[in-house]
C-alpha positions in Angstrom: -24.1 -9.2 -15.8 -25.2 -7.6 -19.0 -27.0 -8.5 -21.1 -24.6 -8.6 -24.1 -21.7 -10.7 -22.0 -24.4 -12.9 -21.1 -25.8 -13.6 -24.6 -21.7 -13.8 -25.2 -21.1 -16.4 -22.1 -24.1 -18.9 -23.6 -22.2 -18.6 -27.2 -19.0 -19.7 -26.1 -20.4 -22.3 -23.6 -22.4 -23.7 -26.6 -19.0 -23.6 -28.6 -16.7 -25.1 -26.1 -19.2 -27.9 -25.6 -19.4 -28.2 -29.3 -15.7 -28.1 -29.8 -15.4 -30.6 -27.3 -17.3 -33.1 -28.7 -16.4 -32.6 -32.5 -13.5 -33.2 -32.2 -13.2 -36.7 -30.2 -16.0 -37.7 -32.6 -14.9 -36.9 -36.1 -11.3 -38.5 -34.6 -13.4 -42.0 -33.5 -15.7 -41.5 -37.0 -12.2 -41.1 -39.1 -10.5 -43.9 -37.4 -13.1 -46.2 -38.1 -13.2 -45.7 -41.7 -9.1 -46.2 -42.0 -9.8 -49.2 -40.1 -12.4 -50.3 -42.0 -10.7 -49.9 -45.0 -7.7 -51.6 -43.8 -9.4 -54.5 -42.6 -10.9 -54.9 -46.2 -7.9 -55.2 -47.7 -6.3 -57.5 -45.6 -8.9 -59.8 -46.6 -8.7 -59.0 -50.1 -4.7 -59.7 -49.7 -6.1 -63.8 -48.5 -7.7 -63.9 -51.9 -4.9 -62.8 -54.1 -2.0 -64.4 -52.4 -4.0 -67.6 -51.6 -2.1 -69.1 -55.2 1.4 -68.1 -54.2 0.2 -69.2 -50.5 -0.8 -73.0 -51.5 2.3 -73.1 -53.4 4.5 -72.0 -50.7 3.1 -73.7 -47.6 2.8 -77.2 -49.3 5.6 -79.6 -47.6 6.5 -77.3 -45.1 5.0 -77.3 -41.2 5.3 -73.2 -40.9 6.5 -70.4 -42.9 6.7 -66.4 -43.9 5.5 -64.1 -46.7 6.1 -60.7 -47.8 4.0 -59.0 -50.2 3.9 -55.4 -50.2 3.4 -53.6 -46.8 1.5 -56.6 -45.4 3.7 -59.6 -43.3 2.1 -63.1 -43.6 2.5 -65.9 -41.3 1.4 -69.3 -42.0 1.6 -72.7 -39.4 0.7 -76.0 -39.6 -2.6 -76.9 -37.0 -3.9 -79.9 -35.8 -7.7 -78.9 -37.4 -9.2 -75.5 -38.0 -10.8 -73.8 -34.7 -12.8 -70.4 -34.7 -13.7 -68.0 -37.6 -11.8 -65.8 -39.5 -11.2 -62.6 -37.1 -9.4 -58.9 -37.0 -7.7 -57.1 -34.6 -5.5 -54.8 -33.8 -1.6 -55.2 -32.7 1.8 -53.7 -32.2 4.3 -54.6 -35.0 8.0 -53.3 -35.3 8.6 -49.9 -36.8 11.2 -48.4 -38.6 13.7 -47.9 -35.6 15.2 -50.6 -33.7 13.1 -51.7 -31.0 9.8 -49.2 -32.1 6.5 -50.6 -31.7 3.6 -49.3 -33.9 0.0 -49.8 -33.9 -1.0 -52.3 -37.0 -4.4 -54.2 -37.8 -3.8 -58.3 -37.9 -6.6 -60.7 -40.0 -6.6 -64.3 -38.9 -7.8 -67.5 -41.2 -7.2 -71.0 -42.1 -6.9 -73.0 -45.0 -6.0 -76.7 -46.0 -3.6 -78.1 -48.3 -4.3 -82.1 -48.7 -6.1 -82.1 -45.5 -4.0 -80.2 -43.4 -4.6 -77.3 -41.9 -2.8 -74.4 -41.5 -3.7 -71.1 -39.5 -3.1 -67.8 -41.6 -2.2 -64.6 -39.9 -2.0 -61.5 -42.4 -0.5 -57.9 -40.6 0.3 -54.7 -41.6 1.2 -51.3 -39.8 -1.1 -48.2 -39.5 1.9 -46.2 -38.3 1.4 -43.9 -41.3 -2.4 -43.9 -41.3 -2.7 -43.1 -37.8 -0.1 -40.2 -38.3 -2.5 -38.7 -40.9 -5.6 -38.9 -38.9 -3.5 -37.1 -35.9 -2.1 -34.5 -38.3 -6.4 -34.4 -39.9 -7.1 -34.0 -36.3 -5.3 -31.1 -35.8 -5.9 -29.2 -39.2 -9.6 -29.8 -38.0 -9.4 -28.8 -34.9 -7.2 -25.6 -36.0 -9.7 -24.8 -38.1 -12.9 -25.3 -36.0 -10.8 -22.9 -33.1 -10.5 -19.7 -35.7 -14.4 -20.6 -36.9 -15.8 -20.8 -33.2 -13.2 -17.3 -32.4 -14.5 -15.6 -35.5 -18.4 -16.5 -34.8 -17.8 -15.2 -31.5 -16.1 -12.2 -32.5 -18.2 -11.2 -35.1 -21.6 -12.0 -32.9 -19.7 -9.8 -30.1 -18.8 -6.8 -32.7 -22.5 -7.2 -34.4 -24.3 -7.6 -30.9 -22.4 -4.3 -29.8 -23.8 -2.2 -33.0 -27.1 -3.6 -33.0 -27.8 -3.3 -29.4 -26.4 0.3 -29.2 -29.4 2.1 -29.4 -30.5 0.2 -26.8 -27.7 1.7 -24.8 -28.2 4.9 -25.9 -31.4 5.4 -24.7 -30.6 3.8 -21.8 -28.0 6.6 -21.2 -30.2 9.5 -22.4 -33.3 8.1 -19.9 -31.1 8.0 -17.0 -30.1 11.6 -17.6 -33.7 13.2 -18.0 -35.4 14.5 -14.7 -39.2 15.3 -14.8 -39.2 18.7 -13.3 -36.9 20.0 -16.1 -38.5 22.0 -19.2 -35.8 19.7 -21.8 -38.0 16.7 -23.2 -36.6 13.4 -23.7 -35.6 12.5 -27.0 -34.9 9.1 -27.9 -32.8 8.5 -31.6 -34.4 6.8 -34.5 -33.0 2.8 -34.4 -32.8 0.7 -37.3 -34.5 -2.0 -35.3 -38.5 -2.0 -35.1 -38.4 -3.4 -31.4 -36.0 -0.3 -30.4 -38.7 2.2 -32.0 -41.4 0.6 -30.2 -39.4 0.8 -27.0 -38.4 4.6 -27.6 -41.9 5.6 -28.6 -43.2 3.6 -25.6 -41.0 5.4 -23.2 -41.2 9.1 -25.2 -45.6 8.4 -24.1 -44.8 7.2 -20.7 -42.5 10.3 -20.0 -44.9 12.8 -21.2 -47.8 11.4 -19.4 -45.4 11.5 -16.1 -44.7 14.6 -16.8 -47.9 16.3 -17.2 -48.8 14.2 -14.0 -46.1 15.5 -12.1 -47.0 19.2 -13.6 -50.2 18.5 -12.1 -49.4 17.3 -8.6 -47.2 20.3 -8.4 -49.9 22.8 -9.6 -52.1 20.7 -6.9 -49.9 21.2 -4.2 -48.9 25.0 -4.9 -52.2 26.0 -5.7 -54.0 23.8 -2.2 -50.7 25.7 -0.6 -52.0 29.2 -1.3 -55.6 28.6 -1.7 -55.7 27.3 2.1 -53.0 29.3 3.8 -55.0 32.3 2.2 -58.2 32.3 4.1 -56.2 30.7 7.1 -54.4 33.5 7.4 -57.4 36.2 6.9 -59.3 33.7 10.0 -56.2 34.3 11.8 -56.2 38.0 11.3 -59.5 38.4 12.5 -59.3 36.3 15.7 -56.6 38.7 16.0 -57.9 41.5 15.8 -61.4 40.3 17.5 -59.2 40.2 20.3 -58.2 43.5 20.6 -62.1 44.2 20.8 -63.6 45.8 23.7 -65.1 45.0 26.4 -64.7 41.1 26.1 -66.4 38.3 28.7 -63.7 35.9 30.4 -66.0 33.5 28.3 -66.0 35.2 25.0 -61.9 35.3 25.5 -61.7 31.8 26.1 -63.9 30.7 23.3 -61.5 33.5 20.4 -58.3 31.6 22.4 -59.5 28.1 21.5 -60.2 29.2 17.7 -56.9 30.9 17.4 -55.4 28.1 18.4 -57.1 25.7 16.3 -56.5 28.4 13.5 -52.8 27.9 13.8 -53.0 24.0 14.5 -54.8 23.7 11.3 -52.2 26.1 9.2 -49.8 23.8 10.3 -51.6 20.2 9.9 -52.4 22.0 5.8 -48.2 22.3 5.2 -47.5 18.9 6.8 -50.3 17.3 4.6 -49.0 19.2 1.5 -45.2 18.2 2.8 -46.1 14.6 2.9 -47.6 15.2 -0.8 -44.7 16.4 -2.4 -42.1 13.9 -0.7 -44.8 10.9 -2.0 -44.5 12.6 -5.3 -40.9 12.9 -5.1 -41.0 16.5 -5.7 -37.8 17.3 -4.0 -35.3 16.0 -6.9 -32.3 18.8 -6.2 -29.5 16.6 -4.5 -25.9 17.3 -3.4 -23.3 15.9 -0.8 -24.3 17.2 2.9 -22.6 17.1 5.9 -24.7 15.6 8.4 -22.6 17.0 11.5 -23.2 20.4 10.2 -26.3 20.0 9.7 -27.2 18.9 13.3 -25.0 21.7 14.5 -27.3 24.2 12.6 -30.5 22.7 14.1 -29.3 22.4 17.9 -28.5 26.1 17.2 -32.4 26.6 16.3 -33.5 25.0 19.5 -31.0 25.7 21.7 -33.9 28.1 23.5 -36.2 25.0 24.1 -33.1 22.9 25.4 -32.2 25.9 27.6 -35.4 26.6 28.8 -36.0 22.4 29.3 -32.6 22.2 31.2 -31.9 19.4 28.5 -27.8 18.1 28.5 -27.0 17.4 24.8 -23.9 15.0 23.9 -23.0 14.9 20.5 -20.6 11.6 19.7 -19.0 12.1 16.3 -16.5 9.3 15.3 -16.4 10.6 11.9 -18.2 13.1 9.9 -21.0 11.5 7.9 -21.5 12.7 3.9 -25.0 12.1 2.6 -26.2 12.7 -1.3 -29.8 13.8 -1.0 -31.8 16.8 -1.2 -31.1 19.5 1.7 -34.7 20.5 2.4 -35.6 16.8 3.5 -32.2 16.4 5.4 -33.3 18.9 7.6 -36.7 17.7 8.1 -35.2 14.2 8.2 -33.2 15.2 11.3 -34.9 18.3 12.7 -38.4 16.0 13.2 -36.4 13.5 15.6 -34.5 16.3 17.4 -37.8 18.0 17.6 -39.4 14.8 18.9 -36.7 14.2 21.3 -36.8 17.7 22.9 -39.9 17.8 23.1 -41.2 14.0 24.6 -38.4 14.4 27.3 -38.1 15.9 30.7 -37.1 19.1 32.3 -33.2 18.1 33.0 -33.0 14.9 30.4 -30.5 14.0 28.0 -29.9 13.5 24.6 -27.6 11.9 22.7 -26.5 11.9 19.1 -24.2 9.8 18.0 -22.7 10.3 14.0 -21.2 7.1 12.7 -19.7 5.9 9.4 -22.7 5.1 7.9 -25.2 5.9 11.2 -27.2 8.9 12.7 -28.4 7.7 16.2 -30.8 10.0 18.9 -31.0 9.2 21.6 -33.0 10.8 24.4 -34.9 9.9 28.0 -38.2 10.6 28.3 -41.4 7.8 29.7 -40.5 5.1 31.6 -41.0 2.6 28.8 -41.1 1.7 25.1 -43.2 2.9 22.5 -45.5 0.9 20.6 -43.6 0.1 17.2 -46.3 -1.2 15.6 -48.0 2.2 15.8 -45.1 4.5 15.8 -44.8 5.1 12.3 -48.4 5.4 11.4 -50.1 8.8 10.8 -51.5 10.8 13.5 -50.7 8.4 15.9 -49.0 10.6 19.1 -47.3 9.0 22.2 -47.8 12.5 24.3 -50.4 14.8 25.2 -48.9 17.6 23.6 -51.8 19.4 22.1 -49.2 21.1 19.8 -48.6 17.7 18.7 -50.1 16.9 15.0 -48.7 13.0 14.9 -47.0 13.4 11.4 -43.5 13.7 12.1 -42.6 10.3 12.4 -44.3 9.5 9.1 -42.5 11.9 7.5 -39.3 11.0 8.6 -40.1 7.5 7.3 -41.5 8.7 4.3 -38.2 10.3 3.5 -36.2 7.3 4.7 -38.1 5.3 1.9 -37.4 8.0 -0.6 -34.2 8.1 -0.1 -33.4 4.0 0.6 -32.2 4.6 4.6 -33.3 2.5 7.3 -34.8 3.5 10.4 -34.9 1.7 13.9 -36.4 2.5 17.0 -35.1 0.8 20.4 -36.0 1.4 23.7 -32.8 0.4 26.3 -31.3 2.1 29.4 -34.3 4.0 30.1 -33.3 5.9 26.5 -36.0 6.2 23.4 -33.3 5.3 20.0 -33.9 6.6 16.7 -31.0 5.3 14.3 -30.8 5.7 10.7 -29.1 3.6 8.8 -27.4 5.0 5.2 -26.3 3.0 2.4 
């Protein structure tokens, strides 16, 4: 949720509970004074009519009184019992039959020693028809405040926060490997400066720390492949050199080889660099079926030669957003691997799901440590060709990228599935 519906969401909950309870209250609170009031004047009503009431009640056992809106009953009673109470009732109305609320006060008084009991009533019909009608203006009234507060926070949130969002949209868009700097607007709010200016140094300082990774890599690239290439050259050409010992032959043979081993253990290292560094930002949709048909055709001579059956299984093609260059390494490393840890006349199997790219391939008798099999220069074959980095990398672009990979070891076949969001 964003942040601004959120902020939004706690307003209105705040409001509705508010609402809620304003309303039942102010309807209790404004009841309670018209009752209040009522009740006072019924017992201002016993001590005006009291006169007219003596006068009326003397010689007779029971008896009524009307005097304005109030309706009095008066009986004779053996003795007084109780104090003088109110309470509430339900008196006739204006229609046949209707029943309204009304407030009741009951008392006593004595005329030459009798007693007589004294109930005064009078309807709140009308008064409880205002509050109601109160009620409602109020609660009109507190509906458009609580919509306008809400409105006006949602339309001031919105114009206040849209720096926010335009920064948001203009740091989203910048990549570090392009020459276009990121520039962040002025906002009318402090915080939104310090944030931009914050992000404008934390930019630049990536930036000239990417540049310099790069420059690392490049110039580690060239300066090392340089004199590799020269030692090379000259083992080479040693060689050729005549007359040369079966010893002397042997011993050129061993550094040639190492020559070349080390040529290719400085690009892995300096591969594994720029994939850490996420140096490889081009990205467009691939198609993962055509990209394993372009590798098989680049080792169809060591499948040939190996007698290997390859079975591709493709129950749908598979489209993948990432950069090409570690695609192919992604894939050609485990083809690579599984050509070259099986057996002359094994299988392999690749199998393209919805969202899955398995291989499959035979090879040794039994699983392979998975504790170990990611971790660098760790190799499960004597293959001196072998540098141990090819599962790292494949992991390390798995990371990069968010994909999962899983090894599994069942019917005498080694499993490599990766699994794509």
């Amino acid at each position: 949720m964003k942040l601004l519906k959120k902020t939004i969401v706690y307003y209105f909950i705040f409001a509705a509970l508010l609402f809620g309870a304003a309303v039942p209250l102010f309807y209790i609170a404004l009841r309670s004074v018209v009752v209040s009031n009522a009740d006072e004047k019924l017992r201002s009503v016993k001590t005006r009519i009291m006169p007219r009431l003596l006068d009326a009640a003397a010689g007779r056992e029971n008896g009524t009184m009307d005097y304005s809106d109030y309706s009095i009953i008066y009986r004779r009673i053996p003795a007084a019992s109780g104090e003088d109470s109110l309470y509430s009732i339900a008196v006739t109305g204006t229609q046949p039959g209707e029943r309204v609320p009304g407030r009741a006060f009951s008392s006593h008084f004595v005329i030459n020693q009798v007693w007589y009991s004294l109930e005064i009533n009078t309807s709140m019909a009308d008064k409880m028809a205002l509050i109601k009608r109160i009620v409602w203006v109020l609660s009109g009234l507190l509906f458009v405040l609580l919509a306008g507060l809400l409105l006006i926070n949602n339309t001031l949130s919105r114009k206040i926060w849209r720096p926010f969002y335009l920064t948001l949209e203009r740091l989203g868009g910048y990549r570090v490997d392009q020459p276009d700097l990121l520039t962040l607007p002025v906002a009318p709010v402090k915080e939104f400066n310090d944030l931009n200016q914050a992000i404008a140094g934390l930019t630049q300082r990536d930036r000239q720390a990417f540049n310099a990774q790069k420059e690392f890599a490049e110039n580690a690239s060239h300066e090392m492949q340089s004199p590799l290439a020269v030692f090379q050259s000259k083992l080479e050409l040693l060689m050729q050199t005549r007359p040369l010992n079966e010893e002397q032959t042997q011993l050129i043979t061993d550094l040639a080889t190492a020559s070349k081993r080390m040529s290719r253990l400085n690009k892995i290292l300096i591969l594994l660099t720029r994939i850490e560094n996420n140096q490889f930002l081009e990205k467009e949709t691939l198609s993962v079926s055509q990209m394993l048909d372009k590798l098989l055709e680049q080792y169809a001579f060591q499948v040939e030669r190996e007698a290997i059956t390859v079975t591709i299984n493709r129950a749908e093609d598979l489209l993948i957003y990432m950069n090409k260059t570690l695609l192919e390494i992604l894939l050609g490393n485990l083809l690579s691997n599984a050509i070259r840890h099986n057996h002359p006349g094994g299988r392999i199997l690749v199998t393209v799901s919805e969202h899955n790219v398995e291989i499959q391939n035979t090879g040794r008798e039994m699983p392979l440590e998975k504790d170990k099999l990611f971790r660098r220069f760790q190799k499960e074959s004597g293959d001196a060709s072998s540098i141990g980095l090819g599962l790292e990398i494949v992991q390390k672009i798995c990371r990069l990228n968010h994909f999962e990979i899983h090894y599994a070891y069942h019917d005498s076949l080694h499993s490599f599935r990766i699994s794509f969001p």
